[in-house]
C-alpha positions as a printed NumPy array, in Angstrom:
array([[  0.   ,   0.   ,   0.   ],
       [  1.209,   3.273,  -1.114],
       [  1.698,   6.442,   1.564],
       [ -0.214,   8.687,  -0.91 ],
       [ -3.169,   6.567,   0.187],
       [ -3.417,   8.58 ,   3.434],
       [ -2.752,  12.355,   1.764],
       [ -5.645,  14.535,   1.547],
       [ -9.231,  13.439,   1.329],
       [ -9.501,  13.544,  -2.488],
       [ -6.609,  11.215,  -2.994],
       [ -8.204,   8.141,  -2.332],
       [-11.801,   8.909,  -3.379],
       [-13.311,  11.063,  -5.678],
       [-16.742,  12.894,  -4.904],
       [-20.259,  11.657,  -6.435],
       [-22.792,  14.547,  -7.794],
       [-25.746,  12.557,  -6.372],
       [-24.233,  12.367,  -2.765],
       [-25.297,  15.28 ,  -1.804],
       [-29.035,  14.725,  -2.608],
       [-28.517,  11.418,  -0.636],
       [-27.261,  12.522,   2.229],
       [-30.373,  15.498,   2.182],
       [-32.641,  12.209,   2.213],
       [-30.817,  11.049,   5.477],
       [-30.879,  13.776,   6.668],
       [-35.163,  13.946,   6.028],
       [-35.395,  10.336,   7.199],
       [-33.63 ,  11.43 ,  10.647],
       [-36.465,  13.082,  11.513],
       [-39.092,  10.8  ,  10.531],
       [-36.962,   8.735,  12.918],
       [-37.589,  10.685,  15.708],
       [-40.882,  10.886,  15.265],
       [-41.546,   7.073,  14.769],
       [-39.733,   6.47 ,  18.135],
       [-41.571,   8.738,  19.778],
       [-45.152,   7.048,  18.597],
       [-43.696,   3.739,  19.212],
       [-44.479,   3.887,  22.558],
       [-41.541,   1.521,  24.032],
       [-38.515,   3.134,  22.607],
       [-36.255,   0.988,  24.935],
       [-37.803,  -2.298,  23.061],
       [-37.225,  -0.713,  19.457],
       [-33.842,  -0.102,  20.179],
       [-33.187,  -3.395,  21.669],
       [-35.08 ,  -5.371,  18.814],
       [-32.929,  -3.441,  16.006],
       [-29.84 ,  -4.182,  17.597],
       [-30.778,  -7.795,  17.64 ],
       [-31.148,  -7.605,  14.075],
       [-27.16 ,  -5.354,  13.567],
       [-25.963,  -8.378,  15.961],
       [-27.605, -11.062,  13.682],
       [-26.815,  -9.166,  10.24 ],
       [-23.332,  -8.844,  11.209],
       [-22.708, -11.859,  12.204],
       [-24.188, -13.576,   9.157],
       [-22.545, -11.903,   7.225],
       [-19.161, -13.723,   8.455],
       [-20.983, -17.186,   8.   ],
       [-22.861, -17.383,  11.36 ],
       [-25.97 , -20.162,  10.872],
       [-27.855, -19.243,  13.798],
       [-31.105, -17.618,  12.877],
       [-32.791, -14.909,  14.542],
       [-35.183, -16.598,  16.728],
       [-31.742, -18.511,  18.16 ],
       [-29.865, -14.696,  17.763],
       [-32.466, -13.055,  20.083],
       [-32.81 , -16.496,  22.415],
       [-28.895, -16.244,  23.034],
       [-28.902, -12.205,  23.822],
       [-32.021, -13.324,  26.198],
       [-29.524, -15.918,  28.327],
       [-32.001, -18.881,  26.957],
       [-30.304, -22.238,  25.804],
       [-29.86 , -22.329,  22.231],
       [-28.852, -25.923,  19.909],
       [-26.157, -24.519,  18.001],
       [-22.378, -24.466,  16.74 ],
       [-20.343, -23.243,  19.666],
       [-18.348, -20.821,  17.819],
       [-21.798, -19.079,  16.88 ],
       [-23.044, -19.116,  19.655],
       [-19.999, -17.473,  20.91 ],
       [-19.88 , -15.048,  17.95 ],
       [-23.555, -13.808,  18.941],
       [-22.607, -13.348,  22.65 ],
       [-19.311, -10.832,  21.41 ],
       [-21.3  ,  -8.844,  18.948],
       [-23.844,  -7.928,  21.72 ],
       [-21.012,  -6.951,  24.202],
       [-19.256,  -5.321,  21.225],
       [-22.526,  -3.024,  19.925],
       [-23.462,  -2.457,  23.836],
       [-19.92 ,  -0.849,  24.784],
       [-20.478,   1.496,  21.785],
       [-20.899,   4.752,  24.136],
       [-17.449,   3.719,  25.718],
       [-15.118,   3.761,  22.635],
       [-13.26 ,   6.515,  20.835],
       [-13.725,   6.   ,  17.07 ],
       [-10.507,   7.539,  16.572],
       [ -7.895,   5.792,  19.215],
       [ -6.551,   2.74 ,  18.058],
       [ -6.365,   1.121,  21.757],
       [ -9.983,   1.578,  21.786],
       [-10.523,   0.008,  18.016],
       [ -8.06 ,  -3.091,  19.356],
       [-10.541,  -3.062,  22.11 ],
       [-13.294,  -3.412,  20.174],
       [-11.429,  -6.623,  18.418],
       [-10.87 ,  -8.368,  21.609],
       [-14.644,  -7.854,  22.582],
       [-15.793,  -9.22 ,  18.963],
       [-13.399, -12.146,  19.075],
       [-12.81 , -12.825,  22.781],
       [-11.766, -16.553,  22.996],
       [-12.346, -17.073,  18.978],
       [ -9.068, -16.18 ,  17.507],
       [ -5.425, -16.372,  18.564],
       [ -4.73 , -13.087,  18.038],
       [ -7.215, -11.107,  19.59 ],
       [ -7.809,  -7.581,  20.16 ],
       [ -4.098,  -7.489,  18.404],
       [ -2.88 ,  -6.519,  14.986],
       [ -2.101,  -9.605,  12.766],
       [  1.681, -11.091,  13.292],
       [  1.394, -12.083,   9.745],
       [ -0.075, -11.923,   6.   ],
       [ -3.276, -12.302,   5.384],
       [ -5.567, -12.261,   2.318],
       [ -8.933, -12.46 ,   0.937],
       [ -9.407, -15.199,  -1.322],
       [-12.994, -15.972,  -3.043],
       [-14.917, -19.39 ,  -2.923],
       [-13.24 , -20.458,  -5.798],
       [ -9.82 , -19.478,  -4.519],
       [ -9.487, -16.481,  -6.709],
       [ -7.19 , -13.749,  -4.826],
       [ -9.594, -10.998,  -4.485],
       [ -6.853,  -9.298,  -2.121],
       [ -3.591,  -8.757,  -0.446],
       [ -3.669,  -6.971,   3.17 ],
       [ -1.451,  -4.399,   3.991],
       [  2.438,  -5.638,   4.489],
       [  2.584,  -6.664,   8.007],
       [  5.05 ,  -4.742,   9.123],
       [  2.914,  -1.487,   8.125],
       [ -0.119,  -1.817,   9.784],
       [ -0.447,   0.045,  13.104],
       [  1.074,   2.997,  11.083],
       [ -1.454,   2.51 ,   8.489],
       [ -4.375,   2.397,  11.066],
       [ -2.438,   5.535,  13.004],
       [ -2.967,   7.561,  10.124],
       [ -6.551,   6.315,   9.535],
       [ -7.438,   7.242,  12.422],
       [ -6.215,  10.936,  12.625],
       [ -7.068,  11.383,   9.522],
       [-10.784,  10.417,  10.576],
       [-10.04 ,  12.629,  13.691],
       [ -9.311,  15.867,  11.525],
       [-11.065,  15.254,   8.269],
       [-13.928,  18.134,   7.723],
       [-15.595,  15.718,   5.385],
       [-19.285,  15.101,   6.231],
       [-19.963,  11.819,   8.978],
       [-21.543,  10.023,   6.121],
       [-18.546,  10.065,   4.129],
       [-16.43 ,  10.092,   6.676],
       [-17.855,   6.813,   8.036],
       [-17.807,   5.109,   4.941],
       [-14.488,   5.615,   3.905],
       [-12.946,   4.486,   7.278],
       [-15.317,   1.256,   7.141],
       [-13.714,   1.04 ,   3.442],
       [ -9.91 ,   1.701,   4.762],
       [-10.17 ,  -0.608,   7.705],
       [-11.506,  -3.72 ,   5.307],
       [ -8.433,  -2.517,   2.477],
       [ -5.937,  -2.847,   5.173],
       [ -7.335,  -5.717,   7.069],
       [ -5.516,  -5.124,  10.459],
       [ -6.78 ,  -8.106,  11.789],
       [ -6.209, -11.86 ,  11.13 ],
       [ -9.84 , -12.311,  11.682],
       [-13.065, -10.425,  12.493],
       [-11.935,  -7.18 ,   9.669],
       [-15.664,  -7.378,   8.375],
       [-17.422,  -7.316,  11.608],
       [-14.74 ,  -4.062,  12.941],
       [-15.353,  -2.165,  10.297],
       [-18.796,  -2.409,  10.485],
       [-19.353,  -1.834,  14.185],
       [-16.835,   1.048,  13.376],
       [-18.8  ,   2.789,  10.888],
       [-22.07 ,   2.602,  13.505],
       [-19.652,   4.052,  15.61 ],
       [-18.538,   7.42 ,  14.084],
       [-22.2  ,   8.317,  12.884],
       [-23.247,   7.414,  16.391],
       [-21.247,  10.367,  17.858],
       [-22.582,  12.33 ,  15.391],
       [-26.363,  11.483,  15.801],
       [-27.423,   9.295,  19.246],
       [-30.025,   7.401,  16.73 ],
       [-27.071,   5.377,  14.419],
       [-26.187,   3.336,  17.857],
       [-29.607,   1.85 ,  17.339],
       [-29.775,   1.063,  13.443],
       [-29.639,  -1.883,  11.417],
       [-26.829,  -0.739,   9.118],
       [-25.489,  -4.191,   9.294],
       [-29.254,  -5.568,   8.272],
       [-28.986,  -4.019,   4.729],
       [-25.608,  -4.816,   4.533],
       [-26.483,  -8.412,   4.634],
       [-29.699,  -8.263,   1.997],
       [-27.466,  -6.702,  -0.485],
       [-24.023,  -8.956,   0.691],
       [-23.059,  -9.731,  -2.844],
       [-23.056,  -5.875,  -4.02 ],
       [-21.692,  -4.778,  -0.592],
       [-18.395,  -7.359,  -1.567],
       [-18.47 ,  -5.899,  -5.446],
       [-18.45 ,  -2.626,  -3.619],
       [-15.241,  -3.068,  -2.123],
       [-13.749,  -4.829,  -5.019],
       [-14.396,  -2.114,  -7.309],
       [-13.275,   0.402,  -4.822],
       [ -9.848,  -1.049,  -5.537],
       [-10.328,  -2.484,  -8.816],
       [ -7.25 ,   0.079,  -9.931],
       [ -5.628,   2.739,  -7.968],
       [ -7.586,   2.767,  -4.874],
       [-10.685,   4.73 ,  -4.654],
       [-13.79 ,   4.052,  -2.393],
       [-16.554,   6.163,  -4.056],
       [-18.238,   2.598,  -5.49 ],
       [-18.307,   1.596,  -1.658],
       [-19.341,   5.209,   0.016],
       [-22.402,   5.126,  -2.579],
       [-23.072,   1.757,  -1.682],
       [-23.185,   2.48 ,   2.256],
       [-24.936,   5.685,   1.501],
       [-27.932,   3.418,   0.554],
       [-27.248,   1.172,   2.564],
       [-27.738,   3.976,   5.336],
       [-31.019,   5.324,   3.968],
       [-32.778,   1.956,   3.197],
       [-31.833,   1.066,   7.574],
       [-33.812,   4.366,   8.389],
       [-36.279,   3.381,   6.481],
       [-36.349,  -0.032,   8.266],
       [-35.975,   1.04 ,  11.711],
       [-39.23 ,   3.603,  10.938],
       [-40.721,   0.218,   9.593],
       [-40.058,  -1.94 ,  12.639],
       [-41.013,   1.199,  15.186],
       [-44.634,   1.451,  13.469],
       [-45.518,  -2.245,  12.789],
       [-43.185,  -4.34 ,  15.213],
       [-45.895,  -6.631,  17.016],
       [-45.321,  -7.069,  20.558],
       [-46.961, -10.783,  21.093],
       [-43.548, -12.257,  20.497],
       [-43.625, -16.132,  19.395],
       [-41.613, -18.725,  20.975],
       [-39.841, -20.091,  17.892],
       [-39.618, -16.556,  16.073],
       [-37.529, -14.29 ,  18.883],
       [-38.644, -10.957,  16.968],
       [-41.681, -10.34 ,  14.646],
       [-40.6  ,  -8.524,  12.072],
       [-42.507,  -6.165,  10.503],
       [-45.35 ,  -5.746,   7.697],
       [-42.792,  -4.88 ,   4.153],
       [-41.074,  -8.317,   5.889],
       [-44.016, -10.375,   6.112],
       [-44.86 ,  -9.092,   2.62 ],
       [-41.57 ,  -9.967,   1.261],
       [-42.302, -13.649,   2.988],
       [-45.506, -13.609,   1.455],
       [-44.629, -12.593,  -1.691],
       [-41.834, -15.01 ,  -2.012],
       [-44.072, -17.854,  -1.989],
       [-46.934, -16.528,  -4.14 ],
       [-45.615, -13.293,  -6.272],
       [-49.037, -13.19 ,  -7.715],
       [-50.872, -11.667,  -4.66 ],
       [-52.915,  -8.127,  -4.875],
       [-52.764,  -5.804,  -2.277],
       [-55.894,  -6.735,  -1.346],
       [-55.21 , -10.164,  -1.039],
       [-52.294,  -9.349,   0.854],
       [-53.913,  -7.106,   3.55 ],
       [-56.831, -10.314,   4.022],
       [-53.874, -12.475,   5.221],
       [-52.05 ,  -9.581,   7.214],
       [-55.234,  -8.233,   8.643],
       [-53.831,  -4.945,   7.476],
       [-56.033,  -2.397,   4.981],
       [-55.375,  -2.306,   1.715],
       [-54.432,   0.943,   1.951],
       [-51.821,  -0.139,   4.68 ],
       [-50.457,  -2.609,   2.728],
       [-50.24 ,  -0.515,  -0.751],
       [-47.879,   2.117,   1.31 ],
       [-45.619,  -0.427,   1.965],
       [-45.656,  -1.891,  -1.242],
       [-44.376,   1.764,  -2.473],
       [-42.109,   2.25 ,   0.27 ],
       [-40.642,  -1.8  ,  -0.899],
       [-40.333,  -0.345,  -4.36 ],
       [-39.117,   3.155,  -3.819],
       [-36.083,   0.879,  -1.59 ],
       [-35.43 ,  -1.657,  -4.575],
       [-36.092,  -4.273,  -2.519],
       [-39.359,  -5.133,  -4.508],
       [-40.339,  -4.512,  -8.099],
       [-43.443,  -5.011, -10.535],
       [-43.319,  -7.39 , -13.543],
       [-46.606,  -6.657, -15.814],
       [-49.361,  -5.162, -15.419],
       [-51.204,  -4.21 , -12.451],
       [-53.279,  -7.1  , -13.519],
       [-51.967,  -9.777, -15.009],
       [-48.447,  -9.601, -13.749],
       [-46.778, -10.41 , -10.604],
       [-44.108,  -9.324,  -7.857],
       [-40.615,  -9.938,  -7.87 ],
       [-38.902, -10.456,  -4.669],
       [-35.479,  -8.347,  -4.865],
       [-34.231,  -8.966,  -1.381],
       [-35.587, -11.208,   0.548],
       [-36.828, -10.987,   4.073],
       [-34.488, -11.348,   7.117]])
């Protein structure tokens, strides 16, 4: 990795047009956040039941099998039939997102920290820098790519860091292209995925109290295979991450949008194999994936929604491109973009 990496902002990503209308949508959906938490009438529940889902997302992402029914069951303390390692996995995550208020996104003890508490027991070398190579290899051992040279890396995450610390560049941004520069360097012999992640949360945390509380990771893992062609062709040449701020920039939006979707339709009457209920545009992604010829009428009869309801999330699916139409109104049916969690 090349020192001009870490020069001024514009040297390792150029600036998108359209990011400025996106981050004026954020900015919009913010305050329909606010409002949503403040109808939901248990805000301490919301924010538990979306963490479950960062926690779950996060960890899925990485390979994790447990669903999340057994996700939420572990969190709870109840007894869960499961790989070990998972199980494990689960329990660090939840320490990890719950000690968010306690770290300093731009001190590298505290991001080391952060390691140990994601990997506790689970690697050899945690809550340390890696003593060796490491590389990212796809499933049919194609090198996708090479980690920073050993020997470089706590400088590498030094300057990261300060330059995070002093950059004027909006949190969004900001965010991004640290969660983009932590995976590029891969300080870690395991767990790079799941740091830069929490990381990201992290920084737009301390810049609005609402991003400890949503489901980033959730998006992140409906849209896993354009969140990995994100980072590859953030580096595909010389190294810049404006394919992966974009990406995370909708990623971003389309978690508001969720955690105003969870706040309004969440249903309390938990089920015992089910952990959280997610809400309506999930149960009509379900629906829809078994029977993409439903109307919205049809649709609200099995919800017990109104059709009204149920055509506003149906938009709101749409407008998120997690759902589209294929012919008519009529004749035609639904097509299930990304599927529900």
């Amino acid at each position: 990795m090349s020192e001009a990496l870490f020069l001024p902002l514009e040297k390792f990503y150029t600036e998108d047009p359209r990011w400025h209308e996106k981050i004026g949508g954020i900015h919009a959906l913010l305050e329909r956040v606010k409002i949503s938490e403040e109808q939901s009438g248990d805000v301490l529940h919301l924010r538990k039941l979306n963490r479950i889902l960062s926690v779950h997302a996060s960890t899925a992402i990485e390979g994790n099998q447990l669903t999340l029914g057994q996700v939420t069951d572990v969190i709870n303390g109840k007894p869960v039939w499961g790989p070990p390692k998972d199980i494990k996995e689960v329990q660090n995550a939840w320490h990890a997102y719950n000690e968010l208020p306690g770290y300093d996104p731009w001190s590298a003890a505290d991001l080391l920290r952060a390691h140990a508490h994601l990997t506790d027991t689970l690697i050899g070398e945690s809550g340390q820098f890696r003593s060796g190579g490491v590389a990212v290899v796809s499933s049919e051992g194609v090198l996708l790519h090479r980690g920073a040279p050993t020997a470089q890396v706590p400088t590498l995450v030094g300057q990261l860091l300060d330059w995070g610390k002093t950059s004027a560049a909006h949190p969004l941004i900001k965010s991004s292209a640290v969660h983009y520069l932590l995976e590029y360097i891969h300080p870690f012999r395991d767990g790079n995925g799941r740091i830069g992640r929490l990381w990201q949360s992290l920084i737009l945390s301390q810049w609005n109290p609402l991003f400890a509380w949503m489901p980033i990771e959730t998006l992140v893992h409906h849209n896993q295979a354009l969140y990995y062609k994100a980072l590859q062709d953030s580096h595909a040449g010389a190294v810049d991450c404006r394919p992966f701020i974009s990406f995370m920039l909708d990623a971003i939006a389309n978690s508001l949008y969720k955690y105003i979707d969870v706040a309004t339709e969440t249903v309390t009457d938990v089920g015992a194999n089910v952990g959280v209920n997610v809400g309506v545009s999930d149960r009509i992604l379900e629906l829809l994936v078994r029977q993409p010829q439903l109307s919205a009428r049809e649709l609200a009869t099995q919800l017990n929604k109104t059709t009204r309801t149920v055509e506003r999330h149906l938009k709101t699916l749409r407008e998120q491109g997690r759902l589209m139409r294929v012919g008519s109104d009529k004749a035609g049916h639904w097509e299930v973009i990304e599927k529900a969690s």
